[in-house]
C-alpha positions, 0 to 999 in steps of 0.5 A: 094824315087826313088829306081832306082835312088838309085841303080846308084848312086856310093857310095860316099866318105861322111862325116857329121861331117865335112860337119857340122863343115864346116857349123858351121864353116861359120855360126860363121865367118858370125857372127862375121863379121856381128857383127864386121861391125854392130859396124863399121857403130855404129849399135852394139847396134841394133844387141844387141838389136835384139838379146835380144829383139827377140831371136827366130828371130836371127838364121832365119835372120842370116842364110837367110842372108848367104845364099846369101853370101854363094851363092856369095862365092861359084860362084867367089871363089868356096868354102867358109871359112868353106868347105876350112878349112874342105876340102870340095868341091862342083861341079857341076854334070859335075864336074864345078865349080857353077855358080851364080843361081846354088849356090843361089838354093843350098844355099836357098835349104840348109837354107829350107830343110838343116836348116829349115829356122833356126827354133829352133825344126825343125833345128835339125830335119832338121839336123837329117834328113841331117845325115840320108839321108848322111848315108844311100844315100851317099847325101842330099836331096838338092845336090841329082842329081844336086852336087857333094860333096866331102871331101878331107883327112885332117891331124891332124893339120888341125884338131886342127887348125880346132877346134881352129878356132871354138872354137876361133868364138864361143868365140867371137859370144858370148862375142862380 
């Protein structure tokens, strides 16, 4: 760790739960959306089927496959579901908006260092480690010097609407 580095960067205003629950968040509509077309085009079962036969395999396919929908979501629309839902914002350093390659390197930073390319162990260390940095650096490895990553205040019913919603896609993650 560069401790130069450390001693310029103000402290910023962050908040790990709600930078996870905007991920989580995400990741369970990613799901349901991806189950919803799968069994559009009649390949439900296949889904099914890939989450029976190879467990171990869903999370890593899953989570590859949003980064480039995340990375999509984040250069036309400027945030995703998630971060809007949890009002969390990222900008470019220079306070932009991301482009294209920005949010694809941030987003395939994320599934690498941030989720450990969805291996089951290592994602909570990954996890863990995110936390950590979050705490005690006010950022992560993969928004160090490049993003800005700021939560906005939510209300109460923001908060309810919030868990209703992620209650509402784990539900159907898991019984779809």
């Amino acid at each position: 760790i560069n401790a130069s580095f450390l001693s310029t960067v103000p402290p910023l205003r962050v908040s790990p739960f709600r930078r996870f629950l905007a991920r989580t968040t995400d990741i369970l509509v990613y799901m349901c959306a991806l189950m919803l077309v799968c069994g559009s085009f009649g390949y439900r079962d296949v889904f099914h089927m890939i989450r029976v036969r190879y467990p171990i395999m869903m999370p890593m396919v899953v989570l590859f496959t949003w980064t480039f929908v995340e990375a999509l979501l984040m250069w036309r629309i400027g945030s995703t579901p998630g971060k809007s839902l949890c009002g969390v914002r990222v900008d470019a350093l220079d306070g932009q908006p991301v482009n294209l390659g920005s949010a694809l390197n941030r987003s395939l930073s994320v599934f690498a260092f941030g989720l450990s390319g969805g291996i089951t162990g290592a994602s909570l260390v990954a996890l863990l480690q995110g936390y950590r940095d979050l705490t005690e650096l006010g950022t992560t490895e993969w928004d160090r010097r490049k993003y800005n990553v700021e939560t906005d205040a939510i209300n109460w019913t923001r908060k309810l609407l919030i868990g209703a919603v992620i209650i509402a896609l784990t539900v159907t993650a898991i019984f779809a």
